[in-house]
N, CA, C and O atoms as CSV, one atom per row, in Angstrom:
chain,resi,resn,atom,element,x,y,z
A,1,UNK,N,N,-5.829,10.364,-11.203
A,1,UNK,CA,C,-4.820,9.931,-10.256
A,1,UNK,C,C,-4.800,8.404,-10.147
A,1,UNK,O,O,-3.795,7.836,-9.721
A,2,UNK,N,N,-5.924,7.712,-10.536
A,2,UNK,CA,C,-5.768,6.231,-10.279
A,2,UNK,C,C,-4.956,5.757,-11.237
A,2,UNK,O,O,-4.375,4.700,-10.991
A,3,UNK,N,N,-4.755,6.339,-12.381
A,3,UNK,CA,C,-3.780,5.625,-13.645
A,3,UNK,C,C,-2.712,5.744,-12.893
A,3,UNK,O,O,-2.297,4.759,-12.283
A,4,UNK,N,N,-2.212,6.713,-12.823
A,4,UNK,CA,C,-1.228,7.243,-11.849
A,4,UNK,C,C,-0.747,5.990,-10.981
A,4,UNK,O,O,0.316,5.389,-11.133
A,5,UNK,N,N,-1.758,5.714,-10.030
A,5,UNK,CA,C,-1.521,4.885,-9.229
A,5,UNK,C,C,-1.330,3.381,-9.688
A,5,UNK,O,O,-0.566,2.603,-9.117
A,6,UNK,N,N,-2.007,3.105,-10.639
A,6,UNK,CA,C,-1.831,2.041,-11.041
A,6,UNK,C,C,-0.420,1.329,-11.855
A,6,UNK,O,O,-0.005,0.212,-12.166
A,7,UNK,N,N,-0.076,2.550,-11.945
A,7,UNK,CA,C,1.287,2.747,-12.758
A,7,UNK,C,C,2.600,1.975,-11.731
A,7,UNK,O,O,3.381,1.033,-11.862
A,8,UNK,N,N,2.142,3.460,-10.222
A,8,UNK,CA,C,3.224,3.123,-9.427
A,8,UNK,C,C,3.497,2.080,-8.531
A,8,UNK,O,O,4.380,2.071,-7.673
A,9,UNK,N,N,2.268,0.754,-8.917
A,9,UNK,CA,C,2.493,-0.178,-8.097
A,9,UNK,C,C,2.202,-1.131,-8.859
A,9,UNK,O,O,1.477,-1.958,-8.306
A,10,UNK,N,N,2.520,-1.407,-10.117
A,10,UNK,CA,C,2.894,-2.265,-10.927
A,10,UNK,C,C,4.548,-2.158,-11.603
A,10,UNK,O,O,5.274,-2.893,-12.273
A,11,UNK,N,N,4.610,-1.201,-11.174
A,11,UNK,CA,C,5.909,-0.661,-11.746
A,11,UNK,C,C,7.349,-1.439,-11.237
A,11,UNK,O,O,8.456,-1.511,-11.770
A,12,UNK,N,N,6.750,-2.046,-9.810
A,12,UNK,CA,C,7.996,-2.634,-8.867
A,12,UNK,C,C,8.743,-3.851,-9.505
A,12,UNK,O,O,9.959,-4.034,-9.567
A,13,UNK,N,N,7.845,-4.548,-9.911
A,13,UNK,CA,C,7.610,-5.917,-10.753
A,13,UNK,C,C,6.993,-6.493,-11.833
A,13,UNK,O,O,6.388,-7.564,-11.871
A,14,UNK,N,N,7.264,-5.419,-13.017
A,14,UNK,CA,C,5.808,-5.589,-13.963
A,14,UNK,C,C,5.939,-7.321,-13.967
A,14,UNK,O,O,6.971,-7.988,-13.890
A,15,UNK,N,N,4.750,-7.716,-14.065
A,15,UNK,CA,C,4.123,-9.078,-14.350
A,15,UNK,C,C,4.150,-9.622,-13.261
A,15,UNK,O,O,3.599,-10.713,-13.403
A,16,UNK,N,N,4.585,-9.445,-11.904
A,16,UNK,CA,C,4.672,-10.382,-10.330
A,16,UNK,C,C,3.717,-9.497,-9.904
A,16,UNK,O,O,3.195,-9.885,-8.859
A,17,UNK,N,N,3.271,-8.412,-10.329
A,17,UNK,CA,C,1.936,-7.971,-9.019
A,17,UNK,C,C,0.325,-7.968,-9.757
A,17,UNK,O,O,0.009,-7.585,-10.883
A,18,UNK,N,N,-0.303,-8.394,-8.949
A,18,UNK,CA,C,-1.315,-8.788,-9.265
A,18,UNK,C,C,-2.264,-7.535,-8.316
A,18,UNK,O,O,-1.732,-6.787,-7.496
A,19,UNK,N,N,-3.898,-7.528,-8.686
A,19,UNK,CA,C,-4.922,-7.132,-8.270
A,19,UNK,C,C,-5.908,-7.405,-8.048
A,19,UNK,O,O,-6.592,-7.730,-9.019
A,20,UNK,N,N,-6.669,-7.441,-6.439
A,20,UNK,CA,C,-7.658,-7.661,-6.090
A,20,UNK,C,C,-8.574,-7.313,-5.672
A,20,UNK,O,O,-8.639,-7.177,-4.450
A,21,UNK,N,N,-9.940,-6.947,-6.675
A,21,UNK,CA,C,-11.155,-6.050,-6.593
A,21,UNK,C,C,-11.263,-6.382,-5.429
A,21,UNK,O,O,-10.859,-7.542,-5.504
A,22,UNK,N,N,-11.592,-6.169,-4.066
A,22,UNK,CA,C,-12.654,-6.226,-3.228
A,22,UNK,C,C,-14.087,-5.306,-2.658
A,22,UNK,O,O,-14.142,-4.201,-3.197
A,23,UNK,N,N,-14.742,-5.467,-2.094
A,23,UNK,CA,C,-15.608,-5.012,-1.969
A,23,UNK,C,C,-15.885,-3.399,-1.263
A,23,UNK,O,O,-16.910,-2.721,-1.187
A,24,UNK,N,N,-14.443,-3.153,-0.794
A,24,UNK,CA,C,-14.333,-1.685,-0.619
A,24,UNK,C,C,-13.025,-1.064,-0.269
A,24,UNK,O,O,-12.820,-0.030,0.367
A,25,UNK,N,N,-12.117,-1.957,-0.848
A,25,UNK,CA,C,-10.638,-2.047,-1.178
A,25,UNK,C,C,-10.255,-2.795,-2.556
A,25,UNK,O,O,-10.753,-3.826,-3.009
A,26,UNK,N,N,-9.085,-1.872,-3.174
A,26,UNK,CA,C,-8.093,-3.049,-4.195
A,26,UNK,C,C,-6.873,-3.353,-3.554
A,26,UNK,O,O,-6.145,-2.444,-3.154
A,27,UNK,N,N,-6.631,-4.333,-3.443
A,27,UNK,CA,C,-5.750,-4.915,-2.823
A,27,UNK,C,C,-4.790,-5.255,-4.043
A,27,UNK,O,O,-5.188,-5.619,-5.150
A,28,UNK,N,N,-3.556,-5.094,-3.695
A,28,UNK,CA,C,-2.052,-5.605,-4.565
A,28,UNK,C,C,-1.342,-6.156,-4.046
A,28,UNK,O,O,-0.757,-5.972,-2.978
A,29,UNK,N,N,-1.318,-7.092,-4.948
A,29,UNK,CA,C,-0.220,-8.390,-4.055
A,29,UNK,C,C,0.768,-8.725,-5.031
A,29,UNK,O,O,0.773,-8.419,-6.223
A,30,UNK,N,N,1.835,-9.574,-4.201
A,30,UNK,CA,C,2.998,-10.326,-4.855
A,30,UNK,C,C,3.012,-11.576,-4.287
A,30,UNK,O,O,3.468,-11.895,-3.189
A,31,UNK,N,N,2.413,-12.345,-5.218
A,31,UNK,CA,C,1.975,-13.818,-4.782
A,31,UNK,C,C,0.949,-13.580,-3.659
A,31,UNK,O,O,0.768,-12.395,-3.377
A,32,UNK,N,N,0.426,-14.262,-3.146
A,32,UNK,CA,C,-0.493,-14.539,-2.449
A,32,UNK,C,C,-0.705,-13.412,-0.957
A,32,UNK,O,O,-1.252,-13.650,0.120
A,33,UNK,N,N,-0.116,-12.334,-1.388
A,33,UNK,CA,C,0.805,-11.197,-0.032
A,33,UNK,C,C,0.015,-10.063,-0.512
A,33,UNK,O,O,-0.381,-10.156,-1.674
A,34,UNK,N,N,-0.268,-9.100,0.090
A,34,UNK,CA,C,-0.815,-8.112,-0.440
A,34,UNK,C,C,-0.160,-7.287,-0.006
A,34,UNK,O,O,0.287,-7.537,1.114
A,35,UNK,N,N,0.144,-6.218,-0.497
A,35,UNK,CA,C,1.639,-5.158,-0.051
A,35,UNK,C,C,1.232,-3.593,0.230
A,35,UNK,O,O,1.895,-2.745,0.827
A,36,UNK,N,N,0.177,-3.490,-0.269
A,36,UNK,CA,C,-0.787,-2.354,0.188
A,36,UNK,C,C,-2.231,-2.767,-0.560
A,36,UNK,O,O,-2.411,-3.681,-1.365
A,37,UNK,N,N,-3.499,-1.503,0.123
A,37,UNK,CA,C,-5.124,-1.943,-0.001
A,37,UNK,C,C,-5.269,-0.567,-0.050
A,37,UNK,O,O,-4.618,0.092,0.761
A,38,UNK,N,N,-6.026,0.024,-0.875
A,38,UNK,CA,C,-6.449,1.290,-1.446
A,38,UNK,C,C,-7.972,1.458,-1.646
A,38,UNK,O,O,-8.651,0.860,-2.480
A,39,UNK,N,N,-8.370,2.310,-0.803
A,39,UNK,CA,C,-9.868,2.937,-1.220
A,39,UNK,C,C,-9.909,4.185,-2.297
A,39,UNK,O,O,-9.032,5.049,-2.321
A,40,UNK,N,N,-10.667,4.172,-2.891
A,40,UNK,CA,C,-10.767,5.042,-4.040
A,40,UNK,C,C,-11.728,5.898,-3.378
A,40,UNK,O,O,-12.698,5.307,-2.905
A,41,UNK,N,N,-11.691,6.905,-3.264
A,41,UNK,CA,C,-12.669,8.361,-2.465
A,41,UNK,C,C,-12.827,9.477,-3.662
A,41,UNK,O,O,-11.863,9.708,-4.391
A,42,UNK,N,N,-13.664,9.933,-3.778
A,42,UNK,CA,C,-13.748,11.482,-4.277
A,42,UNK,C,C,-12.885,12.732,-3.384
A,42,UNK,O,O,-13.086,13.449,-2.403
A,43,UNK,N,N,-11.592,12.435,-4.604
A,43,UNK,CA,C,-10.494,13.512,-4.913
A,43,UNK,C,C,-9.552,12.773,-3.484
A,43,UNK,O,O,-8.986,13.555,-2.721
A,44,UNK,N,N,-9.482,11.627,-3.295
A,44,UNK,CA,C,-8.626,11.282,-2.954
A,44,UNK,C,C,-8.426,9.796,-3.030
A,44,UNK,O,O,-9.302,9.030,-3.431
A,45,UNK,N,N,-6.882,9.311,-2.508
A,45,UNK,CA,C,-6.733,7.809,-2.121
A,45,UNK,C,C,-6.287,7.583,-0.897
A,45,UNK,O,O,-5.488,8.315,-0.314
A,46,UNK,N,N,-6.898,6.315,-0.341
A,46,UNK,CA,C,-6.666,6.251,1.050
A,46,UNK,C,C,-5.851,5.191,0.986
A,46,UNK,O,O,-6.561,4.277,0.566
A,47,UNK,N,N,-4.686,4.759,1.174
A,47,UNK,CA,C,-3.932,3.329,0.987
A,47,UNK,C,C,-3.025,3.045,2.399
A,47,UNK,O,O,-2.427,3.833,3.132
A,48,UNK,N,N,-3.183,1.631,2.454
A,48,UNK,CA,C,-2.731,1.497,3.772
A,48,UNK,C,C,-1.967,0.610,3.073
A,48,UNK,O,O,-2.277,0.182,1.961
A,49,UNK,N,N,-0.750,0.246,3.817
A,49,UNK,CA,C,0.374,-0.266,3.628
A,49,UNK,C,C,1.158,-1.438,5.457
A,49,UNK,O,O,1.273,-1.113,6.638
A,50,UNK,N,N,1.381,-2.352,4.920
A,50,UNK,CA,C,2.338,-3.403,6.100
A,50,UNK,C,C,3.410,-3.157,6.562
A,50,UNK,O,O,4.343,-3.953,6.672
A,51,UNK,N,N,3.383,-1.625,6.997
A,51,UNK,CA,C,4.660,-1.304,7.494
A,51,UNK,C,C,4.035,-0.682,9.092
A,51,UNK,O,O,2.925,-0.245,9.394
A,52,UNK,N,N,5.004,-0.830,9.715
A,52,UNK,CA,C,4.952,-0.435,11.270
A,52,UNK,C,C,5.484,0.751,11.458
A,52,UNK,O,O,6.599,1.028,11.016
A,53,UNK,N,N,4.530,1.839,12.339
A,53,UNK,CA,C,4.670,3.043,12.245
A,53,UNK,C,C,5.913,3.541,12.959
A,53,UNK,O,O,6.592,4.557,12.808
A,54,UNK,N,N,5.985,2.678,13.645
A,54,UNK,CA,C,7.412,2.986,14.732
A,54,UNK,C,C,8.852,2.766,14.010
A,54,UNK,O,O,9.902,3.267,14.412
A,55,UNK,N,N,8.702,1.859,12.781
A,55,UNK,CA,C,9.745,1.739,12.172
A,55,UNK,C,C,10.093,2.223,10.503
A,55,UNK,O,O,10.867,1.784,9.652
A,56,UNK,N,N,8.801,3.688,10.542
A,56,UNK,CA,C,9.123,4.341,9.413
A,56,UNK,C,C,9.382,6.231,10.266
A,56,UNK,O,O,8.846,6.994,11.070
A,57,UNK,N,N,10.972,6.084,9.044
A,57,UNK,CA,C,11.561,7.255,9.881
A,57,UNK,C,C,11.107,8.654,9.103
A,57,UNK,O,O,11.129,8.785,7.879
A,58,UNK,N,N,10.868,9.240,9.647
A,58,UNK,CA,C,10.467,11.059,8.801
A,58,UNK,C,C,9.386,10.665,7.781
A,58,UNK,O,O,9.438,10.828,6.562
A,59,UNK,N,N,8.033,9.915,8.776
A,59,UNK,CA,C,6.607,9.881,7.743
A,59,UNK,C,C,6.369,11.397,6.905
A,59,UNK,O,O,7.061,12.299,7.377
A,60,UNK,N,N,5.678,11.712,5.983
A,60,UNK,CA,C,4.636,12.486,5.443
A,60,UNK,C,C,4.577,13.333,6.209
A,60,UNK,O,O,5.366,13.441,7.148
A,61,UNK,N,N,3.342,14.354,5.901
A,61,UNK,CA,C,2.517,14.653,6.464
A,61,UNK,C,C,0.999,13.998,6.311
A,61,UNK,O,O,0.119,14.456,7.039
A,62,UNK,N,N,0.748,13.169,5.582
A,62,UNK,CA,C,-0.342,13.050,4.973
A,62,UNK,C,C,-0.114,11.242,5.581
A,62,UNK,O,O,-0.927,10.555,4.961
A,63,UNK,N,N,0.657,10.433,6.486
A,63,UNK,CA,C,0.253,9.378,6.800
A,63,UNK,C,C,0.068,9.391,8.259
A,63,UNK,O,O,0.551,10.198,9.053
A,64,UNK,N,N,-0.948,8.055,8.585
A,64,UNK,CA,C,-0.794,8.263,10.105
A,64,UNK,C,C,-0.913,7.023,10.334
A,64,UNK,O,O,-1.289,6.196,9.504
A,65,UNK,N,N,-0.495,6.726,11.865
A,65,UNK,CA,C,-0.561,5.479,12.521
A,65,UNK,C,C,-1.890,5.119,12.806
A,65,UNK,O,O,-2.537,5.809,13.594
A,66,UNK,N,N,-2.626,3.639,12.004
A,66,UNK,CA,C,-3.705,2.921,12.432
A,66,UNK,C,C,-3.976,2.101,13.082
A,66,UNK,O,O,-5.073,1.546,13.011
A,67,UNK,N,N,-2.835,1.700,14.117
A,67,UNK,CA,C,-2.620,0.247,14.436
A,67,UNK,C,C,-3.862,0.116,15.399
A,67,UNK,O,O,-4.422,-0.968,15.567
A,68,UNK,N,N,-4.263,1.283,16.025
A,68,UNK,CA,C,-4.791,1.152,17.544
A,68,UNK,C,C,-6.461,1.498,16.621
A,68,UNK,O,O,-7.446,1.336,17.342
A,69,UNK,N,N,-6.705,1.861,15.403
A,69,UNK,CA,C,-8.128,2.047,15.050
A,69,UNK,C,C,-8.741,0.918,13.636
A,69,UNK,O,O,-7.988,0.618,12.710
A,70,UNK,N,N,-9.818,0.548,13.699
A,70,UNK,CA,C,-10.636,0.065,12.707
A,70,UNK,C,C,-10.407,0.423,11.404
A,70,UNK,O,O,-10.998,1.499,11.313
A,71,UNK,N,N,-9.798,0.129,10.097
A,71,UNK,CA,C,-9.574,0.469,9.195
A,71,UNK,C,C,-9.624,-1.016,8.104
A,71,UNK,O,O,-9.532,-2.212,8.382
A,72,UNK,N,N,-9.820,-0.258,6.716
A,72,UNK,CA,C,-10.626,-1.402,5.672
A,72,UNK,C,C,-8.981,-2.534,5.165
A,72,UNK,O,O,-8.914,-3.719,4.840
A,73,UNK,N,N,-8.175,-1.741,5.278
A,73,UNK,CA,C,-6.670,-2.021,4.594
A,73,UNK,C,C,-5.883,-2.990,5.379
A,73,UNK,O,O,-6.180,-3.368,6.512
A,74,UNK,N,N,-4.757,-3.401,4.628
A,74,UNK,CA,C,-3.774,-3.952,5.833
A,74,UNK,C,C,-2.675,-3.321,5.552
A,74,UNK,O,O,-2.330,-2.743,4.521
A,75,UNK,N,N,-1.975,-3.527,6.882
A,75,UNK,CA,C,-0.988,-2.439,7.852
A,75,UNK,C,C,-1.637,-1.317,8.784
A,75,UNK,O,O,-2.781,-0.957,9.062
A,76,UNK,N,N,-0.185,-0.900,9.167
A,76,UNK,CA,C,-0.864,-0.349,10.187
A,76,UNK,C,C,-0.281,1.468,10.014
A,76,UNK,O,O,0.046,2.284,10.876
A,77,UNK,N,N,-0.369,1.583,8.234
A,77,UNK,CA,C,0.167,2.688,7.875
A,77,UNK,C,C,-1.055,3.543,7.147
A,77,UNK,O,O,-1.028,2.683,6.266
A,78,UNK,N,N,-1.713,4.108,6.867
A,78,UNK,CA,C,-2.582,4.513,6.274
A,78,UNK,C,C,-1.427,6.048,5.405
A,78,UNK,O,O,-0.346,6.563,5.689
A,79,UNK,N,N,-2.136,6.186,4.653
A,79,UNK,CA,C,-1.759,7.270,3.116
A,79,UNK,C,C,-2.976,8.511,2.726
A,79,UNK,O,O,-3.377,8.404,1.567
A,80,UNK,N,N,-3.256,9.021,3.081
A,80,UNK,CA,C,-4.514,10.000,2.375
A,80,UNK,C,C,-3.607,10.943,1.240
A,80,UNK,O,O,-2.978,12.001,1.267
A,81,UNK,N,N,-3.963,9.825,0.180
A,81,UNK,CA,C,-2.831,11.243,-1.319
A,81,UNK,C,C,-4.314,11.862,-2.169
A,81,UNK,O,O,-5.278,11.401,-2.781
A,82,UNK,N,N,-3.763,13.203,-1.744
A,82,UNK,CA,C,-4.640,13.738,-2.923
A,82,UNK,C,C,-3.919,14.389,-3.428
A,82,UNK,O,O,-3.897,15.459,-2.820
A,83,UNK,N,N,-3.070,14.397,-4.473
A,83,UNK,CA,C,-2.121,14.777,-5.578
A,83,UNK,C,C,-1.201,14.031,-5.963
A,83,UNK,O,O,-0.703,13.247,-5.154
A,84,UNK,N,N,-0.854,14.074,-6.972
A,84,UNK,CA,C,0.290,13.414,-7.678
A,84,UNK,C,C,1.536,13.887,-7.366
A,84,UNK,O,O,2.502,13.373,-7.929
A,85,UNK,N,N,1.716,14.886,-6.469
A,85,UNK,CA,C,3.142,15.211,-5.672
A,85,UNK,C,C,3.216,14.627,-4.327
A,85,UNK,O,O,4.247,14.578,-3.656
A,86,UNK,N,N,2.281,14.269,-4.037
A,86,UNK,CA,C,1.782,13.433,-2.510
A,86,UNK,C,C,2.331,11.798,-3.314
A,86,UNK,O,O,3.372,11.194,-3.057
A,87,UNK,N,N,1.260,11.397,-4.308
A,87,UNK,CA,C,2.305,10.062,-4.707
A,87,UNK,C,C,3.272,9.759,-4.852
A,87,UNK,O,O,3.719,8.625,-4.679
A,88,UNK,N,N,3.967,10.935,-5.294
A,88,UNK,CA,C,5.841,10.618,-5.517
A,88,UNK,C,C,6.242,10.444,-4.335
A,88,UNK,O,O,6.696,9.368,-3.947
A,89,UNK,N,N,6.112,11.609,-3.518
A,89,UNK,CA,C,6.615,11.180,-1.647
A,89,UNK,C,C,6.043,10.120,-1.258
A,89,UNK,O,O,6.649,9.631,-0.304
A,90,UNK,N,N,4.827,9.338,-1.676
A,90,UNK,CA,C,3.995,8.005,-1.037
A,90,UNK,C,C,5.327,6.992,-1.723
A,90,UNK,O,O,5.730,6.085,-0.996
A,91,UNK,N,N,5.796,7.116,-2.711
A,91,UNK,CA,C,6.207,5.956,-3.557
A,91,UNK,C,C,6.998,5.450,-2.867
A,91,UNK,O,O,6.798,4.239,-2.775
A,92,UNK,N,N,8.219,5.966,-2.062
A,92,UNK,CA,C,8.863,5.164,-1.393
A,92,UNK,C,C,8.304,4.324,-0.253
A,92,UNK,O,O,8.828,3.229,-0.045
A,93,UNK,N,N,7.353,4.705,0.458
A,93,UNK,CA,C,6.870,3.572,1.548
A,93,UNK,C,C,6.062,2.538,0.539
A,93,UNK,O,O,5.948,1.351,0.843
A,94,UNK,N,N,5.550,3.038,-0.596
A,94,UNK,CA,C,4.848,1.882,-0.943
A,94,UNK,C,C,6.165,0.817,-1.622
A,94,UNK,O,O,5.984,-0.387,-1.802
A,95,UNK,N,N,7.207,1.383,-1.874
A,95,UNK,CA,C,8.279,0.279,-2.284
A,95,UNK,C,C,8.310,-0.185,-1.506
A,95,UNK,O,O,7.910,-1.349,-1.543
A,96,UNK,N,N,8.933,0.514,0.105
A,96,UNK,CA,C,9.177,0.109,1.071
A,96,UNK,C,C,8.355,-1.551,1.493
A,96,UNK,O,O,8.999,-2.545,1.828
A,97,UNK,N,N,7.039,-1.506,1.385
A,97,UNK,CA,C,6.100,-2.082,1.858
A,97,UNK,C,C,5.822,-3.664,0.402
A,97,UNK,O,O,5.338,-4.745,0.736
A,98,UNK,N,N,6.222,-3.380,-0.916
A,98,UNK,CA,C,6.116,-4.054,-1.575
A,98,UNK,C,C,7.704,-4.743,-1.314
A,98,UNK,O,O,7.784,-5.811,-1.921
A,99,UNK,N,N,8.808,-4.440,-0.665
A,99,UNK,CA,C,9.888,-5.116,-0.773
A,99,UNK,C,C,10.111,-6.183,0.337
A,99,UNK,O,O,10.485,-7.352,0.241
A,100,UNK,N,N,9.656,-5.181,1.789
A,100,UNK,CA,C,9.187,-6.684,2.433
A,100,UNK,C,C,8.292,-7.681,2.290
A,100,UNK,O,O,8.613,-8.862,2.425
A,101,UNK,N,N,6.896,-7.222,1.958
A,101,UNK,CA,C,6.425,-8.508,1.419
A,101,UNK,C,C,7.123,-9.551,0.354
A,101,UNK,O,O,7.144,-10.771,0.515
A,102,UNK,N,N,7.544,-9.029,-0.474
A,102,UNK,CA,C,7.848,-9.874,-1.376
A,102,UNK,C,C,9.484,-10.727,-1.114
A,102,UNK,O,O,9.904,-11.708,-1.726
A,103,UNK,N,N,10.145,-9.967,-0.024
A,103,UNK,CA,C,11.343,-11.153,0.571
A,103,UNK,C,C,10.782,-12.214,1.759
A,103,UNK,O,O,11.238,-13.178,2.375
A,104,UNK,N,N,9.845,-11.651,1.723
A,104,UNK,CA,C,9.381,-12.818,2.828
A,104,UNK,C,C,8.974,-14.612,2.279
A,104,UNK,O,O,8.399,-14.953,1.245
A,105,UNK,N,N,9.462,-15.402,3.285
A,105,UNK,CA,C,9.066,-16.943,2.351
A,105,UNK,C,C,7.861,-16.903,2.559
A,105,UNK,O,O,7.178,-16.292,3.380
A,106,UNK,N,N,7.539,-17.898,1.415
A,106,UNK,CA,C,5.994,-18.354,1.667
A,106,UNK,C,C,5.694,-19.780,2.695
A,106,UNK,O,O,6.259,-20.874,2.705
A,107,UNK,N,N,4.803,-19.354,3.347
A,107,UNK,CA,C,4.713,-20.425,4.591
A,107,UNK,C,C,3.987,-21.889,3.888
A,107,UNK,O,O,3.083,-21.951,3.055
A,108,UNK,N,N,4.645,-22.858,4.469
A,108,UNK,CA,C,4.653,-24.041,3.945
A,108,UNK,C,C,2.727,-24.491,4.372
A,108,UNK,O,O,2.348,-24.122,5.484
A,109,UNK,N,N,2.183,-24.885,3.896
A,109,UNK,CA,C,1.250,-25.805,3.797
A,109,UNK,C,C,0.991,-26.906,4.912
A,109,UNK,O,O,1.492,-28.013,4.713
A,110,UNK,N,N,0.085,-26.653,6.330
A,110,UNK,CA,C,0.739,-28.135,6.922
A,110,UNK,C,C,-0.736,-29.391,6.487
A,110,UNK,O,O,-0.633,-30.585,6.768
């Protein structure tokens, strides 16, 4: 499932998204933005995404609101996919979540 995954979030922009090992997240970004953060689990993925729960309409079943708990990712969307029919339904919030980051300006330097 991680090829899988790796597929569907390079796929938005081949060559503008990048990846960042961290220490108990990969993080994917578009420029310096990270657009979702993914833990790798046995027989599943946990990916959280920068979208606000109040302003995603007819979630999953399989996401929930993190805003109010401790979690490794950023946003305040969390994902538990364990299947590759769970990713296809994930794919649109993760567009969702890679399209605002990436219209957003980049903040100037002071």
């Amino acid at each position: 499932m991680t090829v899988r995954w790796e597929q569907c979030c390079s796929k938005f922009a081949p060559g503008a998204v990048s990846k960042e090992i961290q220490k108990k997240t990969v993080s994917y970004r578009v420029g310096s933005r990270a657009f979702c953060s993914v833990w790798i689990g046995q027989g599943c993925l946990r990916v959280w995404l920068p979208l606000k729960w109040s302003r995603v309409s007819n979630p999953p079943p399989f996401a929930r609101d993190v805003s109010d708990v401790g979690h490794w990712g950023v946003g305040d969307l969390e994902l538990r996919i364990t299947s590759a029919a769970e990713l296809e339904l994930a794919e649109p919030l993760i567009r969702a979540a890679f399209e605002a980051i990436a219209a957003k300006p980049l903040a100037r330097a002071r």
